[in-house]
N, C-alpha and C positions, 0 to 999 in steps of 0.2 A: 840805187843807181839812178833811179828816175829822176826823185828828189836832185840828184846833184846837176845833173842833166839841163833841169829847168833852171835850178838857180845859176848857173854856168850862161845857159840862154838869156837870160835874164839881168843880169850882169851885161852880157856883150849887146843886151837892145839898149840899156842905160847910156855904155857910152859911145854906142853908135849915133846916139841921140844928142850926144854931149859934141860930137866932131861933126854932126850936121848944119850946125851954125844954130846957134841959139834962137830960144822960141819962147813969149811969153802966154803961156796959155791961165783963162778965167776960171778959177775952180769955184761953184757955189757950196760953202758950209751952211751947217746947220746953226743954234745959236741957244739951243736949249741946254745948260748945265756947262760942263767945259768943255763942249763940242767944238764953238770956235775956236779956240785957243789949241786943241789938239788937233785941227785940224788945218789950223797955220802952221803947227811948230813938224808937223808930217810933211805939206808940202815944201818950207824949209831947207827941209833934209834930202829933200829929192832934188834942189833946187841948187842946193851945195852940191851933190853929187855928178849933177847932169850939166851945169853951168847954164841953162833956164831960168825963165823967171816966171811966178806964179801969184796972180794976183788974185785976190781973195774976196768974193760977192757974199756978203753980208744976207742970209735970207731969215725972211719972217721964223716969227717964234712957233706959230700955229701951223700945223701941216696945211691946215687947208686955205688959209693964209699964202704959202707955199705954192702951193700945185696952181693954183690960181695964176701966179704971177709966172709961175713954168710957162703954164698953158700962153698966157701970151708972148712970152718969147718966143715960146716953138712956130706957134701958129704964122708971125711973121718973119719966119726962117731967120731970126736975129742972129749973128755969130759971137755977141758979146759974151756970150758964158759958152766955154768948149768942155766942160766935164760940171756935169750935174751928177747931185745929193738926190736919190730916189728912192720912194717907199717902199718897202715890200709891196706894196699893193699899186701902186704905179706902173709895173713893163708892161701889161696887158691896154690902158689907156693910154702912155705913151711911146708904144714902141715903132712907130712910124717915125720919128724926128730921130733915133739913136740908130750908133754905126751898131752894124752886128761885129759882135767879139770871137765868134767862132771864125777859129782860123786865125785870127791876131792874135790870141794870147792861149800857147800850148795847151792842150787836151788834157795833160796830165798836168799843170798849172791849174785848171779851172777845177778837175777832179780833187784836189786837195781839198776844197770845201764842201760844207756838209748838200747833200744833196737836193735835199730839197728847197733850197731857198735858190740851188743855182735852177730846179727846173722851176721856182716861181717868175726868174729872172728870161728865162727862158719863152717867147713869144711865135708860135707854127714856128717852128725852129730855127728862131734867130734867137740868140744869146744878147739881149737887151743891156746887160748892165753885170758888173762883178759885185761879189757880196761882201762888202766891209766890214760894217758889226750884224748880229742880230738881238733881239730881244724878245723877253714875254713878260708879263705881268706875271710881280710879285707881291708878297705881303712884308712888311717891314714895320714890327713892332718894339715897342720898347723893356730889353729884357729887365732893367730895375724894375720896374712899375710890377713889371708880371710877376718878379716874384717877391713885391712887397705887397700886392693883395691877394697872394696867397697860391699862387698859380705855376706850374710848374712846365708847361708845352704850350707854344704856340695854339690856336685853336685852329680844331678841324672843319669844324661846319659854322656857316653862317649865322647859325642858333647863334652858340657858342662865342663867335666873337663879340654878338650884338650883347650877352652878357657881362663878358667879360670889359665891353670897353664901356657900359652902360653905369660900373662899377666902380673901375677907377675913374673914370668922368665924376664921378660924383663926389669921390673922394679928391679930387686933386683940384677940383672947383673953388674947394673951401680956402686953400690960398692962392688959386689962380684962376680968377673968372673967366678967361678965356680958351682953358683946357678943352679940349674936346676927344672924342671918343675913337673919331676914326674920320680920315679925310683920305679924299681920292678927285676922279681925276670927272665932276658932275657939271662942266661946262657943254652947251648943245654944239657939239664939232665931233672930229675923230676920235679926241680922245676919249667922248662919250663912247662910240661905239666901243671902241677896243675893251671896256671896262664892261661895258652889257654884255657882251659876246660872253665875257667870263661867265656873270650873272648867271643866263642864258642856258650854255652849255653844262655849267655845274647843277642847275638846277634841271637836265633832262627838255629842255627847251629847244634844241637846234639850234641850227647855226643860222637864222633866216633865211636864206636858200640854200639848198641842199647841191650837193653836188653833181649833182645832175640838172641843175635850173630850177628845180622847180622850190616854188614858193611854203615854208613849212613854217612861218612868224605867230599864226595863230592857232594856238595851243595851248592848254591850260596850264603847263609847267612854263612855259614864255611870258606868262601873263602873271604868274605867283612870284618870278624871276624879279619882273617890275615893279612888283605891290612890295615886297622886302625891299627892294633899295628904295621905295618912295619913303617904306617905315621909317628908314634912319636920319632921315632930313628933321634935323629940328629936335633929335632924340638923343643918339650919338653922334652925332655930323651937323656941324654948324650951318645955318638957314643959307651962308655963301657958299658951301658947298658947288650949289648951280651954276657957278660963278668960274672955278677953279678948273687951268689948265693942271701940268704937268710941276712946273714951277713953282704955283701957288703951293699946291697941296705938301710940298719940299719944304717951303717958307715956312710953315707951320712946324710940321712934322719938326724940322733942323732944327726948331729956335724954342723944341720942348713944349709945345705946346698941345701932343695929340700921342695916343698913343697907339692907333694903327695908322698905317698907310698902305695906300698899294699904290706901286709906283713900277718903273721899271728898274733895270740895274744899276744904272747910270748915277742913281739916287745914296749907293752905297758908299763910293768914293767921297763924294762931296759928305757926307755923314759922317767920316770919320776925319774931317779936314778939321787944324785946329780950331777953327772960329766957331765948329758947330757944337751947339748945347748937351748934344746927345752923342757927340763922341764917348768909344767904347760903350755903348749903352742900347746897342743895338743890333737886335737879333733879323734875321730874315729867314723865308718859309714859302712854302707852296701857298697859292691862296685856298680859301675853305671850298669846301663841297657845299651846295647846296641838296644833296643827296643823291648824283649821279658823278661823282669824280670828282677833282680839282681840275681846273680848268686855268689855261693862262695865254691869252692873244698870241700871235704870233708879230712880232714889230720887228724892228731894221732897218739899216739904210744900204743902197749899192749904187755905186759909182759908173753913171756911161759918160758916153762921148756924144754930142751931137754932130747928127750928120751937118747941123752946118758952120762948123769947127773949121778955121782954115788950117788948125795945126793939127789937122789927127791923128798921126802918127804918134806926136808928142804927146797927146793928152790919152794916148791911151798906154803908152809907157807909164805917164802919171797912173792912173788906173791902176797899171800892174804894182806898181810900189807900194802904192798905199794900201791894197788888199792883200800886201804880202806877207808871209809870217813874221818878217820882223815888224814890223810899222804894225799890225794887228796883238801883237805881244808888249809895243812897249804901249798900246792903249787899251790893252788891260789892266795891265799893273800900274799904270800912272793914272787911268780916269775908270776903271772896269767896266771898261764897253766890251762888251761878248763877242769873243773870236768867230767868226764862222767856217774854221778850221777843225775839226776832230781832235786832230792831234796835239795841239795847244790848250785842252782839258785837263792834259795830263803834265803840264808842266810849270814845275815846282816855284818857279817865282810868279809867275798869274794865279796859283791856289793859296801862296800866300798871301797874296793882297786882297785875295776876293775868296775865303774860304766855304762860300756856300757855289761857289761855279763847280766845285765838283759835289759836290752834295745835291745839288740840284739841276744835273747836267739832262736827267730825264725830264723836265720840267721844260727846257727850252729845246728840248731834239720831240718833244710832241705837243709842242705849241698847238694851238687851233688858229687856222690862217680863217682871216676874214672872206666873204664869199665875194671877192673879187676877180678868181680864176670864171666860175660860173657866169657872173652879170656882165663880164668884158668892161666894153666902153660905158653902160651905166651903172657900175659902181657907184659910182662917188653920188647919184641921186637918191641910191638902193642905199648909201650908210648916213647921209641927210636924212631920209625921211625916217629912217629906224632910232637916229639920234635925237631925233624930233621929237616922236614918239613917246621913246625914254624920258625924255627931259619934260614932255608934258606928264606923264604919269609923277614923277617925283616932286612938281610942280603944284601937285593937287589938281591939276586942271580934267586928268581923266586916271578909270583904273584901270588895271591890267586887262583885263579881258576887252573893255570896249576898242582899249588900245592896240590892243593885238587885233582886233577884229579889223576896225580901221585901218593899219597898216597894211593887211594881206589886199585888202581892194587898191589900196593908194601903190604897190607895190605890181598889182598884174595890171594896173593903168600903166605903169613906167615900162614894163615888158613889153607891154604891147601884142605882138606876131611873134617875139621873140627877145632874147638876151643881145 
């Protein structure tokens, strides 16, 4: 009854919205994979429905790239963009410039999604932002290769992949010199961090600050975390490695030339699109242990409104549509961006297009969230100098322990008195 309740409500804000006199409000997409494209053809559809119009801000590829360019429109109260793309790790830094959602968009509306990305979105109890997709870092390897050199299961531990992919490298070299073994995401930005964290966590290392503030980066399992991915550069993982966002490491992987990746889920779709090399040929998995669990970032995006949006009304009805379970169902199964509804787990045309989302539904409901809750406003210093870090260790420039050591100083200089 609830269900029907809300979409009934929901319904009668659309075309409340539609007999208020039309409104064109500035959505910012993202632009990595088929992001933009499904995230025009969604406002589109609201845009048909509401008689609106929704014009489409083109944002950087790099998150941090991103936040950046946020940051200065917030700061001078711009109104050109009324509904911003935010990171999971964003409402606690930006939640001063967005309307709060509590109270605009039903209780039992926002309880549909999984809950903890609505209380990440969640800022001393303003409701920042609704949750669109989520994600976590997976492993995406190639199942011909695996079981022509002999292999029968993804691998578990990090040992183990660096065997396995040290092997077909070797072998697949002989008619393709630019094979490699395993590519991921070893550019010095976010998307480093999000790949350490895994490291990090799988290897018994923390999560560099703990959840309660305090500083835990130097450690000897944090430090062996960094000394194993520095191993692979140059071994199983091409010397550009350092070099690779999100896309790059796609480019490779898609066009057959590697036979791990970790990547997020967005990677799956576009995989099995006809142009790519390795359609049907491709398996996905938890990433390995490094001997304390499998471990997988916690990523995402969620939709606010700026407070200084002259249509807010309108842009946060936008909001509700596009975090709705239909518009979240048809970008599953047309691009498998990850629902952040429960109950769209269970539903048989999103398991057919993306058959490891039920398979691996426990994998993205205990993601490891970055420690952006604890640091507040400086995060983004706190996942700079950790990417830093990382990318000098894999660098050659330093090893894990000195690194770790350095970081925890460099890290309670940025605390200061406090978080």
């Amino acid at each position: 009854m609830k269900k029907a309740i809300v979409l009934v409500s929901l319904t009668a804000a659309i075309a409340a919205s539609s007999q208020a006199g039309a409104a064109q409000i500035t959505l910012a997409c993202g632009t990595v994979g088929q992001e933009l494209q499904m995230c025009k053809d969604g406002a589109a559809r609201w845009a048909k429905k509401t008689g609106n119009t929704v014009k489409i801000f083109e944002s950087p590829n790099l998150t941090n790239d991103r936040l950046g360019l946020y940051q200065q429109q917030l700061a001078a109260k711009s109104s050109a963009i009324d509904v911003y793309q935010l990171d999971i790790i964003w409402p606690g830094l930006l939640a001063q410039h967005f309307v709060d959602l509590k109270g605009k968009i039903p209780a039992a509306e926002v309880n549909e999604h999984f809950k903890g990305i609505i209380a990440a979105d969640t800022v001393d109890g303003k409701l920042v932002a609704m949750p669109w997709f989520t994600d976590a870092g997976l492993l995406y390897y190639r199942t011909d290769l695996l079981k022509k050199y002999g292999y029968t299961a993804a691998p578990k531990t990090w040992t183990e992949l660096a065997t396995i992919a040290k092997k077909v490298q070797d072998g697949e070299k002989k008619a393709n010199s630019t094979f490699s073994g395993f590519v991921f995401q070893g550019k010095n930005y976010e998307g480093l961090t999000c790949d350490a964290l895994e490291w990090l966590v799988s290897f018994g290392g923390g999560t560099i600050v703990d959840d309660s503030g305090k500083i835990t980066i130097n450690n000897a399992n944090a430090a062996k975390a960094m000394d194993t991915a520095a191993s692979w550069v140059k071994n199983i993982s091409p010397a550009g490695v350092t070099t690779y966002g999100e896309e790059e490491a796609r480019g490779i992987f898609q066009s057959g030339n590697a036979m791990f990746m970790r990547n997020w889920p967005y990677a799956w779709a576009l995989g099995q699109s006809d142009d790519s090399k390795v359609k049907g040929k491709i398996g996905v998995s938890p990433l390995p242990s490094g001997g304390n669990g499998n471990a997988a970032t916690l990523g995402g995006w969620n939709l606010g409104v700026s407070m200084y949006s002259k249509n807010q009304a309108a842009s946060i009805e936008l909001v509700r549509y596009l975090t709705g379970a239909e518009e979240q169902k048809i970008r599953a199964v047309e691009a498998a961006y990850n629902p952040t509804r429960p109950a769209l787990y269970k539903d048989a045309a999103i398991l057919k297009a993306n058959p490891f989302f039920g398979s691996l539904l426990d994998v993205f409901t205990s993601a490891v969230a970055r420690p952006s809750g604890p640091t507040k406003l400086k995060y983004n210093q706190v996942s700079q100098a950790f990417a830093g870090a990382v990318s000098d260790v894999m660098a050659g420039k330093s090893k894990g322990a000195a690194a770790v050591k350095k970081l925890e100083t460099d890290l309670a200089r940025i605390k200061g008195r406090g978080w």
